[in-house]
Short mmCIF file of the C-alpha atoms (twelve columns), coordinates in Angstrom:
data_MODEL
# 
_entry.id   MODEL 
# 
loop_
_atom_site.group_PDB 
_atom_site.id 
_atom_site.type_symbol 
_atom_site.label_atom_id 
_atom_site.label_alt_id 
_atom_site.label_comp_id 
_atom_site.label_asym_id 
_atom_site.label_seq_id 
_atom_site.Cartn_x 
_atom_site.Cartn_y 
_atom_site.Cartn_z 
_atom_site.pdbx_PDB_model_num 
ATOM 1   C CA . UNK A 1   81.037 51.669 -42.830 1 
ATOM 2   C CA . UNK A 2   81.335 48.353 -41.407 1 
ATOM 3   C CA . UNK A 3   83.364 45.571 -43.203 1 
ATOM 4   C CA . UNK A 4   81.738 41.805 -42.996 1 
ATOM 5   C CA . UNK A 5   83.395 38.933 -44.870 1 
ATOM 6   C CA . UNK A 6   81.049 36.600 -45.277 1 
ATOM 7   C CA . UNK A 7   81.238 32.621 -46.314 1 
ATOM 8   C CA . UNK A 8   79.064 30.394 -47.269 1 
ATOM 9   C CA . UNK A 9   78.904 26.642 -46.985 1 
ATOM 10  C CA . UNK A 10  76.489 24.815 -49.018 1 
ATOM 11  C CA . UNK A 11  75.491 21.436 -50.562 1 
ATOM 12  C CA . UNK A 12  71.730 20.924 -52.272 1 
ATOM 13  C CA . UNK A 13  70.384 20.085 -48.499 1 
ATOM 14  C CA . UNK A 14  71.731 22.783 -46.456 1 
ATOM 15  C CA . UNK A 15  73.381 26.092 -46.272 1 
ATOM 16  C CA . UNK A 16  75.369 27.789 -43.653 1 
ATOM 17  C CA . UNK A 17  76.233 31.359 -44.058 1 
ATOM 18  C CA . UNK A 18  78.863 32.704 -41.522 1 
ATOM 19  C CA . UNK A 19  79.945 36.510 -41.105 1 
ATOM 20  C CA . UNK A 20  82.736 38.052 -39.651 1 
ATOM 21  C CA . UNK A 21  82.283 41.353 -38.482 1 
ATOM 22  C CA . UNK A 22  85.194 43.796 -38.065 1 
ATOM 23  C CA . UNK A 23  85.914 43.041 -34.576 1 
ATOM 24  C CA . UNK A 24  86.125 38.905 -36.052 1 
ATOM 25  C CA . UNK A 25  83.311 38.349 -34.421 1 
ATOM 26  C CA . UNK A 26  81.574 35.014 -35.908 1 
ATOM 27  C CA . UNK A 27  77.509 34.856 -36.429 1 
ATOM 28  C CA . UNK A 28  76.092 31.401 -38.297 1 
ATOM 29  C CA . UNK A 29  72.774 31.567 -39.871 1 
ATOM 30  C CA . UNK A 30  71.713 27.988 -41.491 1 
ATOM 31  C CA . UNK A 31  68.812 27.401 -44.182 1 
ATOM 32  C CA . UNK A 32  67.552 23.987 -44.665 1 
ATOM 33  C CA . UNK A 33  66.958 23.346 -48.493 1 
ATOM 34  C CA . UNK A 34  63.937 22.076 -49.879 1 
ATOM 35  C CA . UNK A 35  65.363 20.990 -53.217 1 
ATOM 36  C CA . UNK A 36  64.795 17.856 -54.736 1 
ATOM 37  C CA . UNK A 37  66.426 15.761 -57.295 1 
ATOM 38  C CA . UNK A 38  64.135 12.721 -58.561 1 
ATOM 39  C CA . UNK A 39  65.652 9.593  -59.688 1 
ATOM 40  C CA . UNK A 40  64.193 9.393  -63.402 1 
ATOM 41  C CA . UNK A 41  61.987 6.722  -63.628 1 
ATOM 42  C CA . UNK A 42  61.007 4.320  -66.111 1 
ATOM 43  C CA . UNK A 43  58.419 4.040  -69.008 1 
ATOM 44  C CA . UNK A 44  55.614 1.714  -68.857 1 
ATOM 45  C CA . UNK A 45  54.375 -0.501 -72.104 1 
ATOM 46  C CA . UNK A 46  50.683 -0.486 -72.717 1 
ATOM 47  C CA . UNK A 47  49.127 -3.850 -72.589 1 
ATOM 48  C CA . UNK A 48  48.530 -3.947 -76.488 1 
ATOM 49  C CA . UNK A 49  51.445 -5.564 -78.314 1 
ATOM 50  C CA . UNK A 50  53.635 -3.155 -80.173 1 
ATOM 51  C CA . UNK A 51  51.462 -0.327 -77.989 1 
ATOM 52  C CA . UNK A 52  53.106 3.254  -77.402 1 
ATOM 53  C CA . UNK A 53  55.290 3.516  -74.724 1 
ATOM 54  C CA . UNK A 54  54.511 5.719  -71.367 1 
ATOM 55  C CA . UNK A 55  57.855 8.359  -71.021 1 
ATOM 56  C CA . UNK A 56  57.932 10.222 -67.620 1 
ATOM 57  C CA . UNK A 57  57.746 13.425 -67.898 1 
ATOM 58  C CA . UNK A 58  61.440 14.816 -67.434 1 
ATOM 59  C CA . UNK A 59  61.394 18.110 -68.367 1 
ATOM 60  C CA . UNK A 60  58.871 18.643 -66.053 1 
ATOM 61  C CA . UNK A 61  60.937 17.142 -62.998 1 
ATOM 62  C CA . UNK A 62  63.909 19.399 -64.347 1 
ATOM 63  C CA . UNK A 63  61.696 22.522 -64.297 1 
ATOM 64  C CA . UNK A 64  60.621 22.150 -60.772 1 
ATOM 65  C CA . UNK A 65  64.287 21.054 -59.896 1 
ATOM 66  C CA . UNK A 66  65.390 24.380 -61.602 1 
ATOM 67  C CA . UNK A 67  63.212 26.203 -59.885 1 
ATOM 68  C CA . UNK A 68  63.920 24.642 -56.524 1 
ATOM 69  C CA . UNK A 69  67.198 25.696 -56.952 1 
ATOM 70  C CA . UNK A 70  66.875 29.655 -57.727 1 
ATOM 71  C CA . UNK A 71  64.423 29.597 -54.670 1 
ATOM 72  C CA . UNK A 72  67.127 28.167 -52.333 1 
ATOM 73  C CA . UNK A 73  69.552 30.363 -53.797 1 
ATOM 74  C CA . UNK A 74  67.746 33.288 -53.398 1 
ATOM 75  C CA . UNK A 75  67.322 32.512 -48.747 1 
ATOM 76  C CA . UNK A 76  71.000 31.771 -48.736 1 
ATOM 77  C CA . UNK A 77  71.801 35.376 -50.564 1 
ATOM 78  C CA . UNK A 78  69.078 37.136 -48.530 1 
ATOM 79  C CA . UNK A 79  70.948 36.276 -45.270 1 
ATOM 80  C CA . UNK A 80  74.179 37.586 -46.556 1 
ATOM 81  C CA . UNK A 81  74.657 41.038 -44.899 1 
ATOM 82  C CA . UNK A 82  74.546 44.088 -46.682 1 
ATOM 83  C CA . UNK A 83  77.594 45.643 -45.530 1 
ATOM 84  C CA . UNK A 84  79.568 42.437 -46.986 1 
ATOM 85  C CA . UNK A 85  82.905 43.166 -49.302 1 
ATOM 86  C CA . UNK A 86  84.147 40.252 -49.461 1 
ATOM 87  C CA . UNK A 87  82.187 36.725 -49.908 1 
ATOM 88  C CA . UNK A 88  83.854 32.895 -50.461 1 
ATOM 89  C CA . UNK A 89  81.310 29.918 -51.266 1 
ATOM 90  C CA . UNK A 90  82.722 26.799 -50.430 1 
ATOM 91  C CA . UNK A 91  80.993 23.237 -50.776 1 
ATOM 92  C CA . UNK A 92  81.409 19.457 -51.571 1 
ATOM 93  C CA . UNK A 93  78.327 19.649 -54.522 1 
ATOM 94  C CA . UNK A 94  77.337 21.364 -57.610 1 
ATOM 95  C CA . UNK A 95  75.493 24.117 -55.274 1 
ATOM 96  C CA . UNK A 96  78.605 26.102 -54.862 1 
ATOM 97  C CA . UNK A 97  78.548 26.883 -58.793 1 
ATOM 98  C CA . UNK A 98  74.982 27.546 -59.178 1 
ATOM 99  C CA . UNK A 99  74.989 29.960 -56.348 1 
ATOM 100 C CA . UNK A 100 78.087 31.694 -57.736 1 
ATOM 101 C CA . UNK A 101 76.252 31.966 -61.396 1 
ATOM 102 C CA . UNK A 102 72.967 33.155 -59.759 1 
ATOM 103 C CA . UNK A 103 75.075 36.055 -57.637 1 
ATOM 104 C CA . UNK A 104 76.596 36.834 -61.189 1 
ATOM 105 C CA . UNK A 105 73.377 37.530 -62.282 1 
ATOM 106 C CA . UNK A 106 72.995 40.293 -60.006 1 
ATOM 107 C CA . UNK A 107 74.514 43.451 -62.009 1 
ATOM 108 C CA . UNK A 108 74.021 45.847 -58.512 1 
ATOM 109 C CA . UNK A 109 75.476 43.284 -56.211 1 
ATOM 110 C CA . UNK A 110 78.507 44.815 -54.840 1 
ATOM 111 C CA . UNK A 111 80.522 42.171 -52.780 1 
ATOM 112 C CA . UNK A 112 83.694 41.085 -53.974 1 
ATOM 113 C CA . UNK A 113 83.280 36.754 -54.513 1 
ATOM 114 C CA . UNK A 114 86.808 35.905 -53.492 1 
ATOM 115 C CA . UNK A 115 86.518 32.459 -54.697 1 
ATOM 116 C CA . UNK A 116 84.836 29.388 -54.991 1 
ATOM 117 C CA . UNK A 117 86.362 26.530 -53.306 1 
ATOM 118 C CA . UNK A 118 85.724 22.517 -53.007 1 
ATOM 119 C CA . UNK A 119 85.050 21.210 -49.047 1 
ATOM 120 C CA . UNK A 120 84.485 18.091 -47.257 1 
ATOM 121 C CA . UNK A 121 81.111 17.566 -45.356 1 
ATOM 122 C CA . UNK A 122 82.252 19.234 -41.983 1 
ATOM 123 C CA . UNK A 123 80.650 20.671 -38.603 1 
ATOM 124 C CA . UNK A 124 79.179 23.706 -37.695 1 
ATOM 125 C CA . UNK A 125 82.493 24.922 -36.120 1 
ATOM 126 C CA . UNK A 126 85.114 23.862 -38.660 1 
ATOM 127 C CA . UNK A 127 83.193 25.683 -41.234 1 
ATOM 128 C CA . UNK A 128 83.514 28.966 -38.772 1 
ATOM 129 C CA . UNK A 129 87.560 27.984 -38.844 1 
ATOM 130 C CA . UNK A 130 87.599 27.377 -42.275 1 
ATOM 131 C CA . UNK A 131 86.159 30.591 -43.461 1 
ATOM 132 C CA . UNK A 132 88.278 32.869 -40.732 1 
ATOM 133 C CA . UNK A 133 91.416 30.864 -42.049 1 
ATOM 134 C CA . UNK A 134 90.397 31.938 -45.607 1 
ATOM 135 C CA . UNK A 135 90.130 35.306 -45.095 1 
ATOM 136 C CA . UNK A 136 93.005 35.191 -42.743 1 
ATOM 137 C CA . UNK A 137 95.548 33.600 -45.509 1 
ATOM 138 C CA . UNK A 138 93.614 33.760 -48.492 1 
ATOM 139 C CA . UNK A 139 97.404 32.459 -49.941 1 
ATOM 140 C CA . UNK A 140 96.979 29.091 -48.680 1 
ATOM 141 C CA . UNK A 141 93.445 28.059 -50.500 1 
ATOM 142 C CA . UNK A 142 94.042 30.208 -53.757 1 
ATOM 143 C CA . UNK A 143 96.158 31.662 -56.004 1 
ATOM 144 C CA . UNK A 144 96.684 35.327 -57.574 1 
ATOM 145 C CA . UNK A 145 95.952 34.334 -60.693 1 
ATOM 146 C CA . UNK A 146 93.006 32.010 -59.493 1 
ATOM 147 C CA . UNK A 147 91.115 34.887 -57.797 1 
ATOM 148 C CA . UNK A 148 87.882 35.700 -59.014 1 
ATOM 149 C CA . UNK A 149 87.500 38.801 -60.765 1 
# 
């Protein structure tokens, strides 16, 4: 059985997921995000004095937002091999944690997530370097007792 390490960059605009096969052999696969994150707006008065107030509907723009999310989520984890054991998520947003609680979701997901780490905004090839380092000298990003479980 072949062993890929996989790790994944991501912010709420785009993902890159790059695999290492067992000859460390690198393959990048990148999924533009179509996730959005309105600015709430304000209310309107009505033209009567001491009229209701217009409220913008927020729960609805949180909704879609959610949903926008789990759908991104779920391309970035379909182009994560299934022969993966090992998986790191690195990322300078908030993506990086949602990802990592919608993989915990997943009882019958069998890759190990080594660990979720904070990163700069960085190219295409210093992504590729930063996840070979990692799984090179997993030592010098985390600790033992950091380690996901």
């Amino acid at each position: 059985m072949k062993q890929v390490k996989t790790g994944i960059w991501l912010d709420f605009k785009d993902a890159y997921v790059i695999s290492f096969d067992e000859n460390e052999n690198a393959s990048v696969q990148h999924v533009h995000s179509e996730v959005t994150h309105p600015a709430t707006k304000g209310g309107s008065r009505s033209k009567t004095p001491w009229g209701p107030q217009f409220a913008p509907p927020d729960s609805t723009n949180e909704e879609r937002a959610k949903h926008e999310e789990h759908h991104y989520f779920q391309q970035v984890m379909e182009l994560i091999s299934p022969e993966t054991d090992q998986l790191v998520i690195f990322g300078p947003a908030e993506a990086k944690i949602g990802l990592k609680k919608e993989i915990e979701r997943i009882k019958h997901y069998h890759p190990r997530l080594r660990a979720v780490l904070p990163s700069d905004y960085i190219s295409q090839k210093e992504m590729v370097v930063l996840v070979r380092n990692f799984f090179e000298n997993p030592g010098n990003y985390i600790k033992p007792e950091e380690e996901e479980l």
